[in-house]
C-alpha positions in Angstrom: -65.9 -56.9 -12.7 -69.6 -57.4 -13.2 -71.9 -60.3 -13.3 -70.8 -63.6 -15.0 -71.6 -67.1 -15.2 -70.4 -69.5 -12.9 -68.0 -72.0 -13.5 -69.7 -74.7 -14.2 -69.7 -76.4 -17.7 -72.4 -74.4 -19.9 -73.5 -77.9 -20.9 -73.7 -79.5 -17.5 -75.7 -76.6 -16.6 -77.6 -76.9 -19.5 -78.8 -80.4 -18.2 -79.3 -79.3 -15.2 -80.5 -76.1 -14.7 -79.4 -74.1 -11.8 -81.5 -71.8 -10.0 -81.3 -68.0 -11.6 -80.5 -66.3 -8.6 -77.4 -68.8 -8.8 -76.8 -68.9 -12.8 -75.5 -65.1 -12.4 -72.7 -64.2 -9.3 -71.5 -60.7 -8.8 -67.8 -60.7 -7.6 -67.9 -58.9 -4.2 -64.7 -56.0 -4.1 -63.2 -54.9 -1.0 -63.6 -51.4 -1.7 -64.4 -49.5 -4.9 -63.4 -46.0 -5.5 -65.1 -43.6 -7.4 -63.0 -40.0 -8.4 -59.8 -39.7 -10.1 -58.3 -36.7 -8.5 -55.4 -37.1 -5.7 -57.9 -38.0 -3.4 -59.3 -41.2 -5.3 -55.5 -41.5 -7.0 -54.1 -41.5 -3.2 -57.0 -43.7 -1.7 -56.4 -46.5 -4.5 -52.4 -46.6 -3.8 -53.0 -47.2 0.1 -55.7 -49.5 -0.4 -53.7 -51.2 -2.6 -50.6 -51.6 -0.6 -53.0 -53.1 1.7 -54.1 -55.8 -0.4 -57.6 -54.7 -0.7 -57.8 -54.8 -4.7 -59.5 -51.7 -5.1 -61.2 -50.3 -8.2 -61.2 -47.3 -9.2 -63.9 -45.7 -11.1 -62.5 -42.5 -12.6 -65.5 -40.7 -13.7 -66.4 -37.9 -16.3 -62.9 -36.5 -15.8 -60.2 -38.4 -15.1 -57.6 -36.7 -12.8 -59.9 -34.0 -11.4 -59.6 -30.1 -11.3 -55.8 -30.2 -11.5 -56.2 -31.4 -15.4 -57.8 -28.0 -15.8 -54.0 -26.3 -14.0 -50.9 -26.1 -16.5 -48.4 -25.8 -13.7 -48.7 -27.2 -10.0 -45.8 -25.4 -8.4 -47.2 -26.4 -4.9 -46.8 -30.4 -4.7 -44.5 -31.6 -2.5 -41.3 -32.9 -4.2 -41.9 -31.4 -7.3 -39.1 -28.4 -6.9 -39.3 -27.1 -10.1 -43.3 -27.5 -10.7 -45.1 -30.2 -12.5 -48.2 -30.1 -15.5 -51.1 -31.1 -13.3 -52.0 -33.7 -16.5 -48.3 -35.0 -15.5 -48.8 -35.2 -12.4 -52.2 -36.8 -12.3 -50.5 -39.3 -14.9 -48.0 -40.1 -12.1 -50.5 -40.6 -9.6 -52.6 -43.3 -11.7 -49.4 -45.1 -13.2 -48.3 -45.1 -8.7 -51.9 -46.7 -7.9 -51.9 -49.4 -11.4 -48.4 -50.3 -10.2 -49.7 -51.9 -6.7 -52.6 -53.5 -8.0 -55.5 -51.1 -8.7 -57.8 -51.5 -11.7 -59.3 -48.4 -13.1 -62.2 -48.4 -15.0 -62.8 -45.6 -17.2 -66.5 -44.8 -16.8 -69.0 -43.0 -14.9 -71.0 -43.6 -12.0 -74.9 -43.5 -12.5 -76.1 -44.9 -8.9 -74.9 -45.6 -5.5 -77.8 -48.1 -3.4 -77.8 -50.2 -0.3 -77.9 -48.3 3.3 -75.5 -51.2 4.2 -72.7 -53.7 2.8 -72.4 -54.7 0.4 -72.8 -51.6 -1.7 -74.3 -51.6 -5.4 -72.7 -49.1 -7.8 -73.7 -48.7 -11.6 -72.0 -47.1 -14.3 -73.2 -47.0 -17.2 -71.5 -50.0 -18.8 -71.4 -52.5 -15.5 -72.9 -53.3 -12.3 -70.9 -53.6 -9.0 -70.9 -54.6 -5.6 -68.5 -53.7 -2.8 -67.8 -54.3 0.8 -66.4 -50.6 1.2 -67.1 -47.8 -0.6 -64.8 -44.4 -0.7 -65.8 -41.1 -2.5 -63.4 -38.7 -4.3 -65.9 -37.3 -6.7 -64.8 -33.8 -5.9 -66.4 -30.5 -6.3 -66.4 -28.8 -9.7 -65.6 -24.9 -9.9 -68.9 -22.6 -10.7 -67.8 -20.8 -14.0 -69.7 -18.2 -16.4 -70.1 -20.4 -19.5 -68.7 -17.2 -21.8 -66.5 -17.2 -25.2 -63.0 -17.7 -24.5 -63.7 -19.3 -20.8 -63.0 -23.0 -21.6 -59.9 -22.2 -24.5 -58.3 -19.9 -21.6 -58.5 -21.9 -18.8 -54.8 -22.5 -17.3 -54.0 -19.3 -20.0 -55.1 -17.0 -17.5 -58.2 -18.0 -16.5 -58.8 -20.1 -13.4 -60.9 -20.7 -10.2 -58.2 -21.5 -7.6 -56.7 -17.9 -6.5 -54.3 -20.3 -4.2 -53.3 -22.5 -6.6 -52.5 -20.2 -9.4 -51.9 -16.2 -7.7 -48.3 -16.9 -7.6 -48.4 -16.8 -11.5 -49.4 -13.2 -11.5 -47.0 -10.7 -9.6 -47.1 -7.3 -10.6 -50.1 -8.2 -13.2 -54.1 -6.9 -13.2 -56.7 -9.5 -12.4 -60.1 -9.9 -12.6 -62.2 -11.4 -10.0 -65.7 -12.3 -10.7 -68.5 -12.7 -7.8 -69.8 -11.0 -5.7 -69.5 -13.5 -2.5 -67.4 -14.4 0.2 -65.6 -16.3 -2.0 -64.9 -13.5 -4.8 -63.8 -11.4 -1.6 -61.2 -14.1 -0.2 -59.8 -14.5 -3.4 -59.4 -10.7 -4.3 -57.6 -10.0 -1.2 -55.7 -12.9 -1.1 -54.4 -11.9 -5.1 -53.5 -8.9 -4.0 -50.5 -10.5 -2.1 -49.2 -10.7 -5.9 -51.1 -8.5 -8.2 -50.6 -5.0 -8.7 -54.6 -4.6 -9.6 -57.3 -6.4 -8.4 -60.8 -5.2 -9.8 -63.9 -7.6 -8.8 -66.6 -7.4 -11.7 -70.1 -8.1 -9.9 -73.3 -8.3 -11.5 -75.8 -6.3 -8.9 -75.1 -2.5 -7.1 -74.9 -4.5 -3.6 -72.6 -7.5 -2.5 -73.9 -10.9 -1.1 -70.7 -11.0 1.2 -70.4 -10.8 4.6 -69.7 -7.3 6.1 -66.7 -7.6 7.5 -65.4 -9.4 4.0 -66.7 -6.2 1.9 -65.2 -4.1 4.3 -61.7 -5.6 4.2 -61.5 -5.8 0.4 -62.8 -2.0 0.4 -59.8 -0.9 2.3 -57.6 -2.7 0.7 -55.7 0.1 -1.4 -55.3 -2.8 -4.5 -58.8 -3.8 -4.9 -61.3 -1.4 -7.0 -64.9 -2.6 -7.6 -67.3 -2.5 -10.8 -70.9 -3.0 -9.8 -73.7 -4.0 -12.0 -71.5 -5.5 -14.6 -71.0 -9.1 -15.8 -68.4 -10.4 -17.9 -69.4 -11.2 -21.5 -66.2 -13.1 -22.9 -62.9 -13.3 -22.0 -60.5 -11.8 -24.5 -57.1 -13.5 -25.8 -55.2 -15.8 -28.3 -53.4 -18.2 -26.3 -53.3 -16.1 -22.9 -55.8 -13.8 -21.4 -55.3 -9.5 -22.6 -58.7 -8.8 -20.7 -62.2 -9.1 -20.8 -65.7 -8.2 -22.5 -67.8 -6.4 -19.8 -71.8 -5.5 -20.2 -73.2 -2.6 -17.9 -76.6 -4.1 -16.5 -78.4 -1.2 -16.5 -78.2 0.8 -19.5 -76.2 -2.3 -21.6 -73.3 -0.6 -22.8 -70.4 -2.8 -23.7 -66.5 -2.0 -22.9 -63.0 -3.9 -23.2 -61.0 -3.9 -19.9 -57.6 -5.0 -20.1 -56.3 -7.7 -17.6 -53.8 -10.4 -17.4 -56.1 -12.8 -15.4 -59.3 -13.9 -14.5 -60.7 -15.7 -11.6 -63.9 -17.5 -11.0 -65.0 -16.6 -7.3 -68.7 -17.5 -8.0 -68.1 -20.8 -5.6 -67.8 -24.7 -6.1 -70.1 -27.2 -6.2 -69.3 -30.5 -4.6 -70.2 -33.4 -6.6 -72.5 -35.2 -4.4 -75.8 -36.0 -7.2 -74.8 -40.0 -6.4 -75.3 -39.6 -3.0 -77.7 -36.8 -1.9 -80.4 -39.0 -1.3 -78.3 -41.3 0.5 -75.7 -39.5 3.0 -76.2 -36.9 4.9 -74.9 -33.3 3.2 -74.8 -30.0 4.6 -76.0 -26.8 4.0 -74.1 -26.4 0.8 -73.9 -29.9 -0.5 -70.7 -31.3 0.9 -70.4 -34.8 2.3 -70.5 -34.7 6.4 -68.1 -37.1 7.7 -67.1 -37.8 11.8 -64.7 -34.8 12.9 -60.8 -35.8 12.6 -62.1 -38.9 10.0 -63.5 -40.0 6.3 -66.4 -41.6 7.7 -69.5 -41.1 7.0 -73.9 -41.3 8.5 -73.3 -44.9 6.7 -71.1 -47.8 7.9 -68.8 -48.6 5.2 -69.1 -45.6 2.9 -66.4 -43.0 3.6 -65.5 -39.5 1.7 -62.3 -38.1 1.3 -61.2 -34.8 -0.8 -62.9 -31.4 -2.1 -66.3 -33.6 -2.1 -66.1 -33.3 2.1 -63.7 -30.3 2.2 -64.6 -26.9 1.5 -62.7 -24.9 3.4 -59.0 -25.9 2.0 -59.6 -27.4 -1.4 -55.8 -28.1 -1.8 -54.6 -31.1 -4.0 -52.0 -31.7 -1.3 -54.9 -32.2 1.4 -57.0 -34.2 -1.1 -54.2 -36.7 -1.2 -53.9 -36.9 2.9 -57.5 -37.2 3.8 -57.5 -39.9 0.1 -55.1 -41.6 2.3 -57.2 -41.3 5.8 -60.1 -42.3 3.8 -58.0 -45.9 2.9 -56.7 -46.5 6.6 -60.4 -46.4 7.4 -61.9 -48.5 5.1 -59.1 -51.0 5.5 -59.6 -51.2 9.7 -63.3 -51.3 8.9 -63.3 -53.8 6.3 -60.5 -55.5 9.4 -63.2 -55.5 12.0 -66.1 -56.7 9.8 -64.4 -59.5 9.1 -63.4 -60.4 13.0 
């Protein structure tokens, strides 16, 4: 969809000229989606079943964080696991079967504080009556050798997702946060060894998270160290650490690593146009997917920080549908 001309015969119009603003009309959508992940995959299957002919834009990486996960052993149905590629396959196959088109680009700008809504990627220009937001939040990671080639090998930022993997193995957690804290302890319900590598002598954690993972007999604690590659073929054997203060370097064996140095929801579109809070997430209305603007609503890890589940990306994907469809409903009554 994009601009085109009308229908009128080229040579007609040739002999007559119509006005400009006239020679070029955008097609108006019902509602465009922009993010791939279960939230935008679950959005465009609802919206679809409700006849809204939804687009979905699927961004920079098409099915999301779960891409990034070799097995999903937590998805409903799935009793024996699923490869999160397979299963985000599923999911867009699901939404193209009822009527979505999915347009393999990247939004560049979001405009218009009311609807119709103007989105550009860089290939085509849109406009929409609704607009619904699945763009996610990415996982903070170091940006060390081996970091990328092991990730779903042993390396990974979701201690929920993939801590079932490791029973009776040593991890590494890295951070020094309330994040790196929640998912130590919460490994240690599998792990025999937790060790949290952090790059100062002093935690930026909350008290009474330091304190719990203190007195938690698993957990140990390496201070002013940073990790400076992650060791392994195909699977993680441990990890390159660097002592701050006097530089020396040692090899420390692990089976895992996990990023606890936060997420960062994907909200650069938007920041200048719906309200955020005070770490970047979308704020929507409590119990809803709406949004400060009518029309625009939010729905997975891009407005939910506290869960960050791909099972409650996919419910509030499918909140986020039901209320664009009864708001598109009462616009037009």
């Amino acid at each position: 969809m994009g601009k085109g001309y009308d229908a009128s015969d080229a040579t007609t119009s040739a002999l007559c000229p119509l006005p400009l603003a006239l020679t070029f009309i955008m097609n108006i959508s019902n509602v465009i989606i922009i993010g791939s992940g279960p939230a935008g995959y679950t959005a465009a299957i609802y919206a679809a079943r409700a006849n809204l002919s939804p687009i979905l834009i699927a961004g920079l990486q098409p099915g999301g964080q779960l891409t990034l996960t070799s097995d999903v052993e937590n998805w409903p149905g799935e009793p024996t696991g699923v490869l999160g590629t397979q299963l985000m396959e599923k999911l867009k196959q699901q939404a193209e079967r009822f009527g979505t088109k999915i347009v393999s680009d990247t939004v560049t700008e979001i405009s218009g504080s009311s609807s119709p809504f103007t989105i550009k990627t860089a290939g085509e220009t849109f406009q929409a009556k609704a607009i619904i937001l699945a763009t996610g939040a990415s996982a903070m990671w170091l940006g060390v050798p081996g970091e990328e080639r092991l990730q779903g090998k042993g390396v990974s930022a979701c201690a929920t997702c993939d801590g079932f993997f490791f029973r009776g193995k040593e991890i590494v957690v890295v951070g020094g946060g309330d994040t790196a804290m929640e998912e130590a302890t919460f490994l240690t319900r599998f792990a025999s060894k937790v060790t949290i590598i952090h790059r100062r002598d002093e935690f930026r954690a909350s008290k009474i998270m330091i304190d719990k993972a203190r007195s938690n007999p698993k957990i140990s604690l390496l201070m002013n160290m940073v990790v400076d590659e992650i060791l392994g073929e195909d699977h993680v054997t441990g990890v390159r650490t660097r002592n701050v203060v006097n530089n020396e370097t040692r090899d420390f064996a692990c089976d895992g690593v996990f990023m606890g140095i936060g997420h960062k929801p994907n909200t650069a579109i938007v920041k200048d146009l719906l309200t955020l809070d005070e770490k970047g997430y979308i704020v929507t209305e409590p119990r809803s997917t709406i949004t400060n603007i009518p029309g625009i609503f939010a729905c997975g890890d891009v407005m939910d920080h506290v869960y960050r589940q791909a099972v409650t990306a996919a419910g509030t994907g499918c909140m986020a549908a039901l209320d664009a469809e009864r708001w598109l409903e009462h616009q037009s009554s």
